[in-house]
C-alpha positions in Angstrom: 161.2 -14.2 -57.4 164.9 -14.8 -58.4 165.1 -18.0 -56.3 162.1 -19.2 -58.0 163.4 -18.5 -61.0 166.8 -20.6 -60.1 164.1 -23.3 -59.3 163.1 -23.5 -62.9 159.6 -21.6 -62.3 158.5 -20.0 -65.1 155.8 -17.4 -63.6 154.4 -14.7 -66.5 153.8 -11.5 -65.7 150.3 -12.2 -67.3 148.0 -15.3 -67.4 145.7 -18.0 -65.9 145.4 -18.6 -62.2 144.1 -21.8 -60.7 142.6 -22.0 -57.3 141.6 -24.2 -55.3 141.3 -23.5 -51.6 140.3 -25.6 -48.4 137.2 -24.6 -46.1 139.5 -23.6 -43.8 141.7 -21.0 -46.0 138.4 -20.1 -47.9 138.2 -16.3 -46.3 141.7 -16.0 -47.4 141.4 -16.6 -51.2 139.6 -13.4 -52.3 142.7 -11.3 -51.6 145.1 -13.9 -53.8 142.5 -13.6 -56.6 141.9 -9.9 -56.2 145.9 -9.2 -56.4 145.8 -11.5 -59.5 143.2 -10.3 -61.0 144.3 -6.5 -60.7 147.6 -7.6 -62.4 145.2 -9.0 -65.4 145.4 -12.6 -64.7 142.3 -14.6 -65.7 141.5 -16.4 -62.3 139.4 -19.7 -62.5 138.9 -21.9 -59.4 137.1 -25.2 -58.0 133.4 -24.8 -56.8 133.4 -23.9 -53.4 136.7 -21.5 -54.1 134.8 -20.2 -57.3 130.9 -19.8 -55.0 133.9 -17.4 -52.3 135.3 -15.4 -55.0 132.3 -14.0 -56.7 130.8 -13.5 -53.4 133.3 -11.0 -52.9 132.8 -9.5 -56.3 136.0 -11.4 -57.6 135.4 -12.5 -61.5 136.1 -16.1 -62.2 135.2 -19.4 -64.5 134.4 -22.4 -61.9 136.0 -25.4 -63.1 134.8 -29.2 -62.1 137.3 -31.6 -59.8 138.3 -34.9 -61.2 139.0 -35.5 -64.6 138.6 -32.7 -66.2 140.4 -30.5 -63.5 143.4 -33.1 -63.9 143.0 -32.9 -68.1 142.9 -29.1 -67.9 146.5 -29.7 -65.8 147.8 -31.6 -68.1 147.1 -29.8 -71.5 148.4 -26.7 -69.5 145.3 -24.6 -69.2 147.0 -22.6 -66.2 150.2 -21.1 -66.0 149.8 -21.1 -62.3 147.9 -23.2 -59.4 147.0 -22.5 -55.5 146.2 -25.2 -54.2 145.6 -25.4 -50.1 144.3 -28.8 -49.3 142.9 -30.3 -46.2 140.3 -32.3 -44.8 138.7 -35.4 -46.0 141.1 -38.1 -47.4 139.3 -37.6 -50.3 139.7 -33.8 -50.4 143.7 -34.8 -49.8 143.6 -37.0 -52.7 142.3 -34.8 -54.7 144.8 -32.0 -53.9 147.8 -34.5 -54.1 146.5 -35.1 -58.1 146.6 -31.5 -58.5 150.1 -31.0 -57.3 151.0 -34.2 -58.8 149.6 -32.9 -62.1 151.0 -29.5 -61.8 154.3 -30.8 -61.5 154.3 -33.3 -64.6 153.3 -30.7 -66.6 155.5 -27.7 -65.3 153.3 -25.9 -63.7 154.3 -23.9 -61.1 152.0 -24.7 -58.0 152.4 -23.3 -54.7 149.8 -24.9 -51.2 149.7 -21.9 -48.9 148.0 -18.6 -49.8 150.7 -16.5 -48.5 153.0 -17.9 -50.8 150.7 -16.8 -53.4 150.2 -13.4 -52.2 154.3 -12.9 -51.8 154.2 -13.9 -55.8 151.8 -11.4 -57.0 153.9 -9.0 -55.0 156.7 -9.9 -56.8 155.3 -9.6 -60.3 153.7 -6.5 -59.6 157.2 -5.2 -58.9 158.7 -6.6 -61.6 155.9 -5.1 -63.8 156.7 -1.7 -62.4 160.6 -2.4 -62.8 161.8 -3.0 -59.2 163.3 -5.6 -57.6 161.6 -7.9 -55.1 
């Protein structure tokens, strides 16, 4: 958490999580949004990430590519994003707006679900007051 941090990231303990997850990865995004939500983040995701989630029981507001997504970016709507892209180049492209979005807007946004998982560690430890 503390390199992030010397990055410039800005993660809250508390807010709105944005994901959205390739096919391939798609088994592997309840258990970012379950960690998330358990820490009392509001979790939102793309269509197909969104259909996943509350298959598994995991609450979440599905959110519309294109535009809209991209507005959402830019007015700041999420205080973090997953996004794990593959695929189609059209599936690319609209990943690499994400990011590209995320980024112009200082957003932290991280494209591997890992990643994601490691940071809800984190918080949750800085929540209970240890270190990561």
């Amino acid at each position: 958490y503390e390199g992030l941090r010397g990055a410039g990231w800005r993660v809250p303990e508390k807010g709105r999580l944005l994901l959205s997850v390739a096919d391939r990865s798609k088994l592997e995004a309840p258990h970012v949004a379950a960690a998330f939500h358990a820490l009392g983040w509001s979790v939102d995701a793309t269509s197909g990430t969104a259909d996943v989630l509350r298959n598994w029981g995991i609450p979440c507001r599905k959110v519309e590519k294109g535009k809209p997504l991209i507005s959402g970016i830019a007015s700041r709507q999420w205080d973090l994003i997953v996004n794990v892209a593959s695929g189609s180049p059209e599936v690319l492209r609209d990943g690499y707006q994400m990011r590209r979005s995320a980024i112009e807007a200082s957003i932290p946004c991280v494209n591997d679900l890992h990643v994601a998982s490691a940071l809800a560690v984190s918080i949750s430890l800085r929540i209970r007051g240890s270190h990561p």
